[in-house]
Structure formats: C-alpha cells, structure tokens
C-alpha positions in Angstrom: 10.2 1.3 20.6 6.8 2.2 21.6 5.3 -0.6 23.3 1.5 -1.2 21.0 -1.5 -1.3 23.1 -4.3 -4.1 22.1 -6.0 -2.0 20.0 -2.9 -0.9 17.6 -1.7 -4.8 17.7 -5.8 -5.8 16.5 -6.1 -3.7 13.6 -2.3 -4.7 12.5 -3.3 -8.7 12.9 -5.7 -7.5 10.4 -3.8 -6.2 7.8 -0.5 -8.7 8.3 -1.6 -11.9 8.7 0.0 -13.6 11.8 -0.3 -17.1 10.3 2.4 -16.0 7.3 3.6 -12.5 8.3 2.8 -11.2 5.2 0.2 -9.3 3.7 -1.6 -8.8 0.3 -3.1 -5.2 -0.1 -4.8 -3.8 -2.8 -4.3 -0.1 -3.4 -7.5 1.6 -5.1 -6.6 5.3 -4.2 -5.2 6.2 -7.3 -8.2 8.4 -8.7 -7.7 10.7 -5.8 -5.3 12.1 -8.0 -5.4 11.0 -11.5 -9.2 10.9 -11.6 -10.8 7.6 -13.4 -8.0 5.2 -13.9 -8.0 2.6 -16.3 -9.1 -0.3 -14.1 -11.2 1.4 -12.3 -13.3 4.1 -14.1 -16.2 2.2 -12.2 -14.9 1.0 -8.9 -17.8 -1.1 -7.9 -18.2 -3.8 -10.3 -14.0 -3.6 -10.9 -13.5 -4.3 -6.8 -15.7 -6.4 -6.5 -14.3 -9.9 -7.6 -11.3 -9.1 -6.7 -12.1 -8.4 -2.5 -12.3 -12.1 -1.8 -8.4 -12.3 -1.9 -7.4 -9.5 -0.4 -6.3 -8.9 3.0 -6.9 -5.0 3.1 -8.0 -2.4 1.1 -6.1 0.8 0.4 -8.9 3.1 -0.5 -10.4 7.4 0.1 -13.3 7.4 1.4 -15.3 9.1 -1.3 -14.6 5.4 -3.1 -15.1 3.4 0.4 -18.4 5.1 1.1 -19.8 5.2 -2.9 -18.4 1.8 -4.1 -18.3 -1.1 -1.2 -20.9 -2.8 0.1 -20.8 -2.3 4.1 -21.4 -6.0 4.5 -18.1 -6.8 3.1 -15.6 -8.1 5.7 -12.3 -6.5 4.5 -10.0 -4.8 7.0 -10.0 -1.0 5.3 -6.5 1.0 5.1 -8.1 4.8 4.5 -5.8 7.3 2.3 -6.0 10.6 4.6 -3.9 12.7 2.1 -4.5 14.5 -0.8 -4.4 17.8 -2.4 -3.0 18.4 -5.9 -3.9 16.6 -9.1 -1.3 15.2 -11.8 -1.7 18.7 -13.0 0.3 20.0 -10.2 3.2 19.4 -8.0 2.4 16.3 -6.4 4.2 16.8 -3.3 1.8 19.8 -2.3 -0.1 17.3 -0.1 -1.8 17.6 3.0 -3.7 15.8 5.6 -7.8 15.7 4.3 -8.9 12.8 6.1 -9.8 13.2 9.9 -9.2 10.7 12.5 -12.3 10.8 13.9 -13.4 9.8 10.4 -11.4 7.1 9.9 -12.8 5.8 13.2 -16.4 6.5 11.6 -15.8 4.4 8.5 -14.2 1.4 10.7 -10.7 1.8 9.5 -8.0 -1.2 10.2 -5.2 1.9 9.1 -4.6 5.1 8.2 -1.8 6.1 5.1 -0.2 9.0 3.5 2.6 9.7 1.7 5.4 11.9 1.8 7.7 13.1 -0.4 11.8 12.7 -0.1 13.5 15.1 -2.3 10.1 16.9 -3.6 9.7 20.4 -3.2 7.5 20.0 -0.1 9.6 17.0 1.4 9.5 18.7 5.0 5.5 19.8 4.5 4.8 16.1 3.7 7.2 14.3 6.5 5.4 16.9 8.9 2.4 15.8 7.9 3.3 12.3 8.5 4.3 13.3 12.1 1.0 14.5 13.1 -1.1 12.2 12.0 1.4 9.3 14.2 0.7 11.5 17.1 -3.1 11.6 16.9 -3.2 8.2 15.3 -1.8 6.7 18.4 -4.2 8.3 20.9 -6.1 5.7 19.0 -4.4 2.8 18.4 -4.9 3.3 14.6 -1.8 2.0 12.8 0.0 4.4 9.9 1.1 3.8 6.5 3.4 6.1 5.1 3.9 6.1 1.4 7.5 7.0 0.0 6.6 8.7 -2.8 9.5 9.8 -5.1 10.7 12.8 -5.8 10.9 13.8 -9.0 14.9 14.6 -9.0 15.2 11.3 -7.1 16.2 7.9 -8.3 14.3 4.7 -7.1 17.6 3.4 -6.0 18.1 1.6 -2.5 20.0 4.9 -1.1 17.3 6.9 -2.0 14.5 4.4 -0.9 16.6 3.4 2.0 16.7 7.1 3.0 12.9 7.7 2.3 11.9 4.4 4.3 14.2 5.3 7.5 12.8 8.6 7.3 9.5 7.1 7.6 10.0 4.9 10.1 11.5 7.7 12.0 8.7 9.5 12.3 6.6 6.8 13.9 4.8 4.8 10.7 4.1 1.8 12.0 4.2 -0.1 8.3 6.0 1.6 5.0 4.9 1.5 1.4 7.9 1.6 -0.7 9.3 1.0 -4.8 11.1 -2.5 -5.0 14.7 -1.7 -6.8 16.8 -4.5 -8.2 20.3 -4.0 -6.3 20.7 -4.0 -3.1 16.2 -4.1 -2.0 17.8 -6.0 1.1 19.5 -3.3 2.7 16.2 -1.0 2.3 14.4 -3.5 4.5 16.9 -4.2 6.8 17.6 -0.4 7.2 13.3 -0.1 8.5 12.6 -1.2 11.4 9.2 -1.7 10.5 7.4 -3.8 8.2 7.9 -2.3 4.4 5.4 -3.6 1.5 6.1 -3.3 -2.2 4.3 -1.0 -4.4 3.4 -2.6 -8.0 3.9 0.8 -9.8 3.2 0.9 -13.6 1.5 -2.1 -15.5 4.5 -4.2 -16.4 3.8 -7.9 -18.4 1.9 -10.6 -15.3 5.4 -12.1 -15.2 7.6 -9.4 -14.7 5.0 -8.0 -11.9 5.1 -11.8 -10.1 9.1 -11.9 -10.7 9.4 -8.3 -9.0 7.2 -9.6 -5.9 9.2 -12.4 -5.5 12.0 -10.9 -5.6 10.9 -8.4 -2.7 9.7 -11.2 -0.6 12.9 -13.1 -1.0 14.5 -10.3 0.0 12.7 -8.9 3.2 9.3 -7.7 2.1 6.4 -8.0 4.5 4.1 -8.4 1.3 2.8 -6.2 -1.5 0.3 -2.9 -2.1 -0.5 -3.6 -5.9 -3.2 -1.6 -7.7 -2.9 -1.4 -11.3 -0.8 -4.8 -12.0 -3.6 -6.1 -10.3 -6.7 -4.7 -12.0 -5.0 -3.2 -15.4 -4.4 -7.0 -16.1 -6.2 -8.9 -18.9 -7.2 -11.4 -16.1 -7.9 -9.5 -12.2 -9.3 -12.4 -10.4 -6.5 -14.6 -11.7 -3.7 -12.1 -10.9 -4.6 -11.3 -7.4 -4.9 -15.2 -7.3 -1.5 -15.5 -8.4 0.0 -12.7 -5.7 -1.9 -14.3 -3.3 -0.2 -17.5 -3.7 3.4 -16.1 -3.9 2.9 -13.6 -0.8 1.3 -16.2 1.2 2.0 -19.7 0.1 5.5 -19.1 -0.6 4.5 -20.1 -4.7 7.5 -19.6 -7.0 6.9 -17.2 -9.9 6.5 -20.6 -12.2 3.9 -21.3 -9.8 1.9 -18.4 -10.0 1.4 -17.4 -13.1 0.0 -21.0 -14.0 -2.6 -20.0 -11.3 -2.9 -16.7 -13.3 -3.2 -18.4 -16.8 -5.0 -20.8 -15.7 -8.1 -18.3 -14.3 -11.2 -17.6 -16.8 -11.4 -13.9 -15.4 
C-alpha cells in the first residue's frame, strides 16, 4: 500500500471522523443526471438545514458554487464525472471536473463512478485510474462509485467484484449498494473504507434498518441522498443516521430521534 502523505491523511480526517471511524455523507449530485430531483428542485433552502449534521458533502460544482454559502464549514467531496442523462446509457461517463478545479473550490475529495458490467465498464474503470494518478500528485483522496450495471445483480459477488475492482485501481474510499446476504464479505474483500449508498426512498425504518445492518457488518458509514431529503422529516432523518453511524444508536433508537423531530 501507498504510504499517504499529510495532505491525503488531512482531507480524509475530514471526511471519516477519527474519533468513530465512520462517516455520514450526504450525496446531492443526483441532478447532474436526472435534472431537478424531488428533494432538491431548489438545492439552497433544501441543504441547508440539513448541513449541520453532515460530515461531507457529495456535490458538482454547478450546485457547490450556485447553492452553498462559502462561509459554511463542511468538508466538500466534488463529483468530477458526468456525461449522459437518464435518457441515455449511463455508463457513457467521463471525467468533467478538473483537478485543478477541485483544488479551486477547496475540495476534502474527489468521486466518480464506474460501471461493472455496463457497456463502457473499461471506459469508466479507466477513467477511475487517471483521475487516482493525478489525484495523488495532490494528495486529494478518490471516491469511486460502483454503479451497477444494468445486466448486473446488486448481489455481494457482483458488488464484491465492483468494490475490489475499485480499490484496485487506487480509490482511496468506495461507494457501494448494501445487499442482504453475505454485505460482510464485500467489505472484507476492500481494502479500503466502503460507505453505503441509500438508493431509492424506502419507509425511515427500512432505510435506518439497512444502515445498521451495513455498519454491523463492516461499513465505514453511509452516502445517503434521497432517504435523507425525500423524507417527510430531513432534519430529523439525518438526525437519526447521525446517531446510528456515529453513536452506535440501534434502529429503535433512531427513529424515536426521527419521529421525535418537528422538521
């Protein structure tokens, strides 16, 4: 293993805390390809409450630059890919995002994601593999994305596959689906830390199971978006995650802390 320079190791303690060894991120990205989301079809006044308990923001930098106040103190985890809409073959990715513009906006990280199984796995595990080379000429940590193909089953053999692949290829932290058998062999298969992505809206319950679940089993934390602010009650959901990821809550735990929040 690559031995991290200061730099890398400062932006990670940013993102992971080193208090808990877990981290609570909240992905925002998702307009770069689906346009305005429900949640977020005004990013300012949605993000806003909800900053407070986050440890790091996954974010472009259309949103970043247009949407947060510059006087907020969140570590800032920039989404350097893109390319195709839901209208097209998601995999067709590529890199957008410059380092020397992540640098520019102050980023903690850089993420992309690539695509196991999809038409353009090798374009997108490529891509993946340049930005870890430039990305460590400046100590800027990567998050790779294991985006699924659409052939592939979110099964630990697939996931396992996708998050080795990643790893790999130098990410130094892995954004992966949680699957219910056998989530412990995905981790232990990484050798770097893996978060949980919250995927679809699913019932507060079943989203605070899921990331318990994932903890329990290996998890360095969470990258929720839309179970986070798609839910009746944001403040009190991110609350809620908060307290599991960080405070080792049990699910009964949290959603009282979600239930019992006004907003």
């Amino acid at each position: 293993m690559v031995k991290m320079d200061w730099g890398m190791k400062n932006r990670l303690s940013k993102i992971i805390s080193p208090k808990t060894g877990k981290t609570v991120m909240l992905a925002v990205d998702h307009g770069y390809f689906q346009g305005p989301t429900t949640g977020l079809k005004t990013p300012k006044e949605s993000l806003k409450p909800l900053l407070p308990y986050a440890d790091s923001l996954f974010i472009t930098r259309g949103i970043l630059r247009n949407c947060i106040d510059a006087n907020v103190n969140i570590p800032i985890f920039l989404r350097v890919s893109g390319g195709p809409s839901i209208l097209g073959e998601l995999s067709n990715e590529d890199i957008t995002t410059s380092m020397k513009e992540a640098i520019r906006l102050n980023a903690a990280g850089v993420g992309l994601s690539i695509f196991v199984g999809a038409k353009n796995e090798d374009r997108t595990v490529s891509n993946l593999g340049r930005l870890v080379n430039e990305a460590e000429e400046y100590g800027m940590p990567v998050l790779a994305i294991t985006a699924v193909g659409k052939e592939m089953e979110r099964d630990a053999r697939y996931l396992g596959l996708a998050c080795r692949i990643a790893a790999e290829m130098g990410a130094h932290m892995v954004k992966t689906y949680y699957c219910e058998e056998d989530f412990d062999k995905v981790v232990e298969g990484c050798p770097v830390p893996v978060v949980i992505a919250g995927g679809k809206k699913i019932p507060e319950r079943d989203a605070l199971q899921m990331a318990r679940n994932a903890i329990d089993q290996g998890a360095a934390g969470v990258d929720m978006g839309r179970n986070i602010f798609q839910s009746d009650k944001p403040v009190g959901m991110i609350k809620a995650i908060r307290a599991l990821v960080h405070e080792n809550k049990t699910v009964d735990g949290a959603i009282k802390i979600y239930e019992e929040s006004k907003k």
